[in-house]
C-alpha positions as a Markdown table, in Angstrom:
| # | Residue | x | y | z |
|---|---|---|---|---|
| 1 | Unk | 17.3 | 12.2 | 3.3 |
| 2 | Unk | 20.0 | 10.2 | 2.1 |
| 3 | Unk | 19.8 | 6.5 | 1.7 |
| 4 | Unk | 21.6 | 3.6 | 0.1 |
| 5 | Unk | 18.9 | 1.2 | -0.9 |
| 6 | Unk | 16.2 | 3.1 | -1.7 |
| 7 | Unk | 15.1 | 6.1 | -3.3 |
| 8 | Unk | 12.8 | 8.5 | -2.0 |
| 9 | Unk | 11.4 | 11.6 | -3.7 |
| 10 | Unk | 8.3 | 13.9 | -3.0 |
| 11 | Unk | 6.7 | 15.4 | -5.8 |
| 12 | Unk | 2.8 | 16.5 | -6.8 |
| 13 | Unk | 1.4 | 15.6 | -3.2 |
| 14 | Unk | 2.9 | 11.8 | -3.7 |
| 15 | Unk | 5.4 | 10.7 | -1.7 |
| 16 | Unk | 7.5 | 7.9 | -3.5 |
| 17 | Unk | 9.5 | 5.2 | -2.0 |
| 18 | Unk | 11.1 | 3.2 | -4.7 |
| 19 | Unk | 13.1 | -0.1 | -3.7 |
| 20 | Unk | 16.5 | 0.2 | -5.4 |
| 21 | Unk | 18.0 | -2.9 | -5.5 |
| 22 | Unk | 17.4 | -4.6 | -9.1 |
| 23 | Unk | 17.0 | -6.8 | -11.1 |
| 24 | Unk | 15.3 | -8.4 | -7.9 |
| 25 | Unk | 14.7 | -6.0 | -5.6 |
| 26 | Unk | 15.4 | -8.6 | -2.6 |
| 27 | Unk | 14.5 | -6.6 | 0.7 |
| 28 | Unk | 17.3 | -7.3 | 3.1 |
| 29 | Unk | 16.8 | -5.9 | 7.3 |
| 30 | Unk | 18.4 | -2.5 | 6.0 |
| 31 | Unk | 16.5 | -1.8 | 3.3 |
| 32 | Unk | 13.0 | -2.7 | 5.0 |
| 33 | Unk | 14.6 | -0.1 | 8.0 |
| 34 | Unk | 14.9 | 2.4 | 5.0 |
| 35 | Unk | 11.5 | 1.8 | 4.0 |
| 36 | Unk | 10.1 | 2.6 | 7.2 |
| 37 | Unk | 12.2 | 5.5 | 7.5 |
| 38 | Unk | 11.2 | 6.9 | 4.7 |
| 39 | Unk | 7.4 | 6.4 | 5.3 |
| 40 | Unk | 7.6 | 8.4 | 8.4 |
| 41 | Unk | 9.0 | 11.3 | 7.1 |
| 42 | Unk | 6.0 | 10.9 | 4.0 |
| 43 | Unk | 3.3 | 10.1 | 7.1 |
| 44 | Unk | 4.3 | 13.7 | 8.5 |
| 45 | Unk | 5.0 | 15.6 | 5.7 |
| 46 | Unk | 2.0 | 18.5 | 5.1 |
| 47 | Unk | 2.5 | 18.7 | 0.9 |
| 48 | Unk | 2.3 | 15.1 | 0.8 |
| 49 | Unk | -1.2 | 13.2 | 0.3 |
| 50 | Unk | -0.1 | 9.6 | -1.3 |
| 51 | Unk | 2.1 | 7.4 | -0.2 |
| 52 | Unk | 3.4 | 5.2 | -3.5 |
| 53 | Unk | 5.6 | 2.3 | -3.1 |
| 54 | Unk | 7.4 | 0.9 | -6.2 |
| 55 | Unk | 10.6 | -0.8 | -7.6 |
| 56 | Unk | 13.8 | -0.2 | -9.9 |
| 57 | Unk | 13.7 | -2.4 | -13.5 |
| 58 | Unk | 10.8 | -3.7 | -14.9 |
| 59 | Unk | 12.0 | -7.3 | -13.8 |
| 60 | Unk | 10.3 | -7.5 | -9.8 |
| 61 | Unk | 8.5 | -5.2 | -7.6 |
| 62 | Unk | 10.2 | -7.4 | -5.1 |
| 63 | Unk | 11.2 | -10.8 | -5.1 |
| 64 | Unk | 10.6 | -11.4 | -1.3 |
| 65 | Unk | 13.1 | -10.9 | 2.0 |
| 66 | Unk | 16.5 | -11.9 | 1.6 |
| 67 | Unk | 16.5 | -15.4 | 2.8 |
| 68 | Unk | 19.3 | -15.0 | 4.8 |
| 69 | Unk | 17.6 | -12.8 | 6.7 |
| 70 | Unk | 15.1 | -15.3 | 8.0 |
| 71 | Unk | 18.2 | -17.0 | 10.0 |
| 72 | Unk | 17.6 | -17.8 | 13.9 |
| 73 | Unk | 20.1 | -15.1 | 14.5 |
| 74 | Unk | 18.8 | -12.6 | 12.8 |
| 75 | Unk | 14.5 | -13.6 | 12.3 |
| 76 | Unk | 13.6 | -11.5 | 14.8 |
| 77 | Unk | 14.7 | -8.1 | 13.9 |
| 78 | Unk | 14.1 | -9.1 | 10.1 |
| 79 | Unk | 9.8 | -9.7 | 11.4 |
| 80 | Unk | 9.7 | -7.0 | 14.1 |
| 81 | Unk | 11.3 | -4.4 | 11.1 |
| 82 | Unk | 8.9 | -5.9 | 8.3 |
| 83 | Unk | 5.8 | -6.1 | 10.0 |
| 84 | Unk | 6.3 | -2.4 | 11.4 |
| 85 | Unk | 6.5 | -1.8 | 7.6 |
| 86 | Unk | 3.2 | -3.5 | 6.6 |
| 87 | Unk | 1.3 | -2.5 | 9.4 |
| 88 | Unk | 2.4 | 1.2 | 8.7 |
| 89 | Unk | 1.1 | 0.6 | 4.9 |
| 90 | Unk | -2.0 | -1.0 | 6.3 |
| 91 | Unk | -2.6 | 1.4 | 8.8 |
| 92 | Unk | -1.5 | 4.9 | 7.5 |
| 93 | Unk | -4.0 | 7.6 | 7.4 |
| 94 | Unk | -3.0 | 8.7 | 4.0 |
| 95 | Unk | -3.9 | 6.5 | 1.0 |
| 96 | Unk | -0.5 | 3.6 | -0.1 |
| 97 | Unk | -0.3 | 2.2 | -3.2 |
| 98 | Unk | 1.6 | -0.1 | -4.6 |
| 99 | Unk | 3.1 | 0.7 | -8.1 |
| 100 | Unk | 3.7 | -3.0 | -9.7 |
| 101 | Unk | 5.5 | -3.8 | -12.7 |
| 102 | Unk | 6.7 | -7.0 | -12.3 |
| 103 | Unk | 7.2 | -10.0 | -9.9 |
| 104 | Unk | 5.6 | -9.3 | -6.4 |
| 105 | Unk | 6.7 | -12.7 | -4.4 |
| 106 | Unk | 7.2 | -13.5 | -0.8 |
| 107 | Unk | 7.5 | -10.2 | 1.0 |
| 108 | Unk | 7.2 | -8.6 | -2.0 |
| 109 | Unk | 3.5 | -9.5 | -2.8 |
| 110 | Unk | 3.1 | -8.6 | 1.2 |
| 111 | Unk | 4.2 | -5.1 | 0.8 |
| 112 | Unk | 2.1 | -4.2 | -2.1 |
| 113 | Unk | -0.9 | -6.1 | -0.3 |
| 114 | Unk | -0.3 | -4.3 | 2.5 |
| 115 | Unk | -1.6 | -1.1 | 0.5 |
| 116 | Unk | -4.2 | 0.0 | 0.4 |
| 117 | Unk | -4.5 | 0.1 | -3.6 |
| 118 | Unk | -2.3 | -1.4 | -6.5 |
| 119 | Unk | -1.6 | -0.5 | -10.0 |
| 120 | Unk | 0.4 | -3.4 | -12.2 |
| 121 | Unk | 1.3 | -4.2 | -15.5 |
| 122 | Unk | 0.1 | -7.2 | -17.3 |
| 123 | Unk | 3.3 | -8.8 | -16.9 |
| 124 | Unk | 3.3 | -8.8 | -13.6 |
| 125 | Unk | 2.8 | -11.9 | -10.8 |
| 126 | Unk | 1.4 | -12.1 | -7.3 |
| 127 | Unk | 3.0 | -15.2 | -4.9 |
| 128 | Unk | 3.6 | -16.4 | -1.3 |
| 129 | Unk | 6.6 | -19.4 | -2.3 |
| 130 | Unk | 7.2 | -19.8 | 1.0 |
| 131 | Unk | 5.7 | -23.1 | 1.8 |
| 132 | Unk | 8.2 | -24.7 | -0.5 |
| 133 | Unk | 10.9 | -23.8 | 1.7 |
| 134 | Unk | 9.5 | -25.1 | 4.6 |
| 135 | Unk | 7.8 | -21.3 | 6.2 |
| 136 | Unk | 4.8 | -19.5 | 5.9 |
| 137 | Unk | 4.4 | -15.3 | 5.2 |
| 138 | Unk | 3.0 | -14.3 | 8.6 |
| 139 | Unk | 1.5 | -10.8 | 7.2 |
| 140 | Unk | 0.0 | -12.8 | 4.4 |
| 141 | Unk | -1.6 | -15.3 | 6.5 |
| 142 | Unk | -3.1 | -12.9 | 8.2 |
| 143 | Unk | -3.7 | -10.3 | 5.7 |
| 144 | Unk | -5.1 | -12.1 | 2.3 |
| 145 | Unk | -8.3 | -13.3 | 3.8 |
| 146 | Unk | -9.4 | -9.9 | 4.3 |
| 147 | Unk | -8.9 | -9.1 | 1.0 |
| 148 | Unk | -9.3 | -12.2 | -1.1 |
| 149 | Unk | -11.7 | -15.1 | -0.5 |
| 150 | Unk | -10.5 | -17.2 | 1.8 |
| 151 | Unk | -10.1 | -20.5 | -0.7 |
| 152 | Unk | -8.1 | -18.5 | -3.0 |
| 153 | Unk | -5.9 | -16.8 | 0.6 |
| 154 | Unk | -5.4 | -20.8 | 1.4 |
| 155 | Unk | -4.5 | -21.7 | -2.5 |
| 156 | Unk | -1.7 | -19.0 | -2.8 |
| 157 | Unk | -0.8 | -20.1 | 0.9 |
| 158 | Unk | -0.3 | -23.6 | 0.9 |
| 159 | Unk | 0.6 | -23.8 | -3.0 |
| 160 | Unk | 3.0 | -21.3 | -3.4 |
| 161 | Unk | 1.6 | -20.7 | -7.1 |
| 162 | Unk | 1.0 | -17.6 | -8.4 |
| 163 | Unk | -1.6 | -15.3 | -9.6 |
| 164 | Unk | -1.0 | -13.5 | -12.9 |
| 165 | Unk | -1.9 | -9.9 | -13.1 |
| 166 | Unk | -5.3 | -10.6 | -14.5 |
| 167 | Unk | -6.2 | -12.8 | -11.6 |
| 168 | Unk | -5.8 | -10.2 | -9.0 |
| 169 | Unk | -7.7 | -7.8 | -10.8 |
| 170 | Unk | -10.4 | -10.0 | -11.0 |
| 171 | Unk | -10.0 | -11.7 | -7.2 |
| 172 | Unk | -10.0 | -8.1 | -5.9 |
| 173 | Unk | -6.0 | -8.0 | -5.0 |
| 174 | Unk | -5.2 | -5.4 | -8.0 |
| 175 | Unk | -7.4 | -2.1 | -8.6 |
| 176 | Unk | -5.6 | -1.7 | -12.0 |
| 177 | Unk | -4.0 | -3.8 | -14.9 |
| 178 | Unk | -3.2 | -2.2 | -17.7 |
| 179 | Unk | -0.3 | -2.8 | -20.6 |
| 180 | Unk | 3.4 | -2.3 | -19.6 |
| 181 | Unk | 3.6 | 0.4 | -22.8 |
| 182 | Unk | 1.0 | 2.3 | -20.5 |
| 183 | Unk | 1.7 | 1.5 | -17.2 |
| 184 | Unk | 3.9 | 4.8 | -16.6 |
| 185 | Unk | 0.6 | 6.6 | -17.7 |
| 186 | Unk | -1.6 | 4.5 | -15.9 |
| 187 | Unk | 0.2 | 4.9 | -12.3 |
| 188 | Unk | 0.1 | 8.7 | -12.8 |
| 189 | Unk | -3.4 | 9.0 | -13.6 |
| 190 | Unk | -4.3 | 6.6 | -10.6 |
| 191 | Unk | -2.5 | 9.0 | -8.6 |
| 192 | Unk | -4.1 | 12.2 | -9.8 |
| 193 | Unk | -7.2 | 10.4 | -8.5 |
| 194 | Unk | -6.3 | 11.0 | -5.2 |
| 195 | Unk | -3.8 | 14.0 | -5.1 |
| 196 | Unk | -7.1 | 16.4 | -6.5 |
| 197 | Unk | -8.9 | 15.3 | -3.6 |
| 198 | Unk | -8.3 | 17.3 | 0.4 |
| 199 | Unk | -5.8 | 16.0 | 2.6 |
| 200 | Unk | -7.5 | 16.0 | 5.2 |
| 201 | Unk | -10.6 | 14.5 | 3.8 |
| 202 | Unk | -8.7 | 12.1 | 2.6 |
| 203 | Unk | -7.0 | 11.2 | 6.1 |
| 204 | Unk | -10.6 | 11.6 | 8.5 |
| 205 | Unk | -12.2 | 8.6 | 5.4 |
| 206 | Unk | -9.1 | 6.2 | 6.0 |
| 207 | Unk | -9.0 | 6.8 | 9.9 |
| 208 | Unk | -13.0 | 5.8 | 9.7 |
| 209 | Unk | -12.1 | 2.9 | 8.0 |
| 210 | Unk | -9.5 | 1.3 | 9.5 |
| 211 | Unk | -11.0 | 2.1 | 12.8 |
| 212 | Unk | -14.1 | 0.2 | 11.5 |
| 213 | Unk | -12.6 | -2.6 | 9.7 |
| 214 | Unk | -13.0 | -5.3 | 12.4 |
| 215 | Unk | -16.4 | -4.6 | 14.1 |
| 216 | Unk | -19.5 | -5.7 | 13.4 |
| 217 | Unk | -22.0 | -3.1 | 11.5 |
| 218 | Unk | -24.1 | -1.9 | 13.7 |
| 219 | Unk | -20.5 | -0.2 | 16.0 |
| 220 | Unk | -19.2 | 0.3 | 13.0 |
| 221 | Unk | -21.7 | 2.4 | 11.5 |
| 222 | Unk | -22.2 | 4.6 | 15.5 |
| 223 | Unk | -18.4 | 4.7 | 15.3 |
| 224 | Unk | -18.2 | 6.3 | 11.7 |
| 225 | Unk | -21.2 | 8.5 | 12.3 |
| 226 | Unk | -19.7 | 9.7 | 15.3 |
| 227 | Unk | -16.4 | 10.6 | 13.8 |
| 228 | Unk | -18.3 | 11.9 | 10.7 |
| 229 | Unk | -19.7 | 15.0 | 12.9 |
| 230 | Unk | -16.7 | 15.0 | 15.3 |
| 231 | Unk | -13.8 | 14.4 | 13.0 |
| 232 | Unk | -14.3 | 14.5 | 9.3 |
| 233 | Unk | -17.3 | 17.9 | 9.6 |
| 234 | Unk | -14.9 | 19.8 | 11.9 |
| 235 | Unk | -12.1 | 20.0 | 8.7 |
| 236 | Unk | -12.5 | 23.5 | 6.8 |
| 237 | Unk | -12.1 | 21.2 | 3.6 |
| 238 | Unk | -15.4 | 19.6 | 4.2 |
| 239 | Unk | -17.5 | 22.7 | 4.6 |
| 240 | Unk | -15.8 | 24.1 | 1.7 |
| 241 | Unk | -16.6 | 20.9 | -0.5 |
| 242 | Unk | -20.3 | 21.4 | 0.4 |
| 243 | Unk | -20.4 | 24.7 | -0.5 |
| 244 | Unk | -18.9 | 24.5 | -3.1 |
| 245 | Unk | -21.1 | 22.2 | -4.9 |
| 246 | Unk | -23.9 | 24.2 | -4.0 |
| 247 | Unk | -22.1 | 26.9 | -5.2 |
| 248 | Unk | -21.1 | 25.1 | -8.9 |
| 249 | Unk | -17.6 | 25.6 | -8.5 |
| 250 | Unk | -14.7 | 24.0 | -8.0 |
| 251 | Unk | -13.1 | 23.2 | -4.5 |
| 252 | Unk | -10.1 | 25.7 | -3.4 |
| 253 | Unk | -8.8 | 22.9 | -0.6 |
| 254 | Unk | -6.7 | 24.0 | 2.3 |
| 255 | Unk | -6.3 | 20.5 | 3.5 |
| 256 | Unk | -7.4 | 21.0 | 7.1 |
């Protein structure tokens, strides 16, 4: 696939979709439509169990959507393309992670929180600045109270400060913060994490979870029983990770 503001590369069972357009990495209405482009064809791809999203330079993950973008001409297709984009993130039944080494504002900071997991460098920064131009982030306002408590959602919201590295680890935004002299190492062995594991036990526990995210527990926990005998025991992968711990061996996945 050939595209001119991204790059895109599938290697080890991780799907990478780098943001090409440093120092910055401002995400304009093409390059968003490149992003979700690119996600499909990682979504449907068989060898591919990890969807990573990261940036050119070690300057910004992203520095947000091109401002001109959000012009009355032009807001709704710039929305209608990145929300598709989040929600895709948010909702894909293959583990996203956000690969951070650097600035993460505006849309930025709502891509990588629309992963499911992120790895970041020390140096890097978490920030909605849009109330200082007079907007809001819509996927933030709705997306960082279910991740963050709802004081610190409404700080970064109505401030516009950011959160260093450190702080999202600690407020539950980051899964890993390591050094920038290890952070090449760091994403990799993140990934291994999840490439070693069965496909398709990997996509029946993220289908269970999304599906259960906004019930309450007691449909939540019938609905993730159910697809537990229906969905997730029905994969070859599961019987032959049961057996093979029984067995003392290792796993010899087919991801089905």
């Amino acid at each position: 696939m050939s595209f001119e503001n991204i790059l895109y590369e599938k290697a080890k069972a991780v799907a990478r979709i780098t943001i090409n357009r440093p120092p910055y990495n401002v995400l304009d209405i093409k390059t968003i439509a490149e992003m979700n482009k690119a996600f499909d064809d990682a979504a449907a791809d068989g060898e591919t169990k990890v969807i990573a999203v990261t940036a050119s330079g070690n300057k910004a993950f992203s520095a947000g959507v091109d401002v001109k973008d959000h012009s009355p001409d032009k807001m709704d297709e710039m929305l209608s393309t990145f929300d598709k984009l989040c929600y895709k993130l948010i909702s894909s039944e293959k583990p996203t992670v956000a690969l951070v080494n650097g600035a993460a504002l505006g849309g930025g900071c709502e891509v990588a929180s629309a992963c499911d997991m992120i790895v970041a460098s020390e140096k890097s920064q978490f920030g909605q600045p849009e109330i200082k131009v007079g907007v809001y982030p819509s996927v933030a306002v709705a997306l960082l109270p279910r991740i963050v408590p709802w004081r610190v959602a409404l700080e970064l919201l109505l401030t516009g400060d950011n959160l260093s590295a450190a702080d999202a680890k600690r407020l539950g935004l980051a899964n890993v913060v390591v050094p920038e002299e290890q952070y090449d190492e760091a994403c990799a062995k993140f990934l291994g994490r999840l490439t070693d594991k069965s496909l398709a036990v990997l996509r029946a526990t993220k289908r269970a979870y999304v599906k259960s995210l906004d019930l309450d527990l007691k449909p939540a926990l019938d609905l993730v029983e159910n697809d537990y005998k229906n969905d997730l025991m029905k994969t070859e992968d599961a019987v032959e990770g049961i057996n093979a711990f029984i067995e003392r061996r290792k796993p010899e996945w087919k991801n089905r």
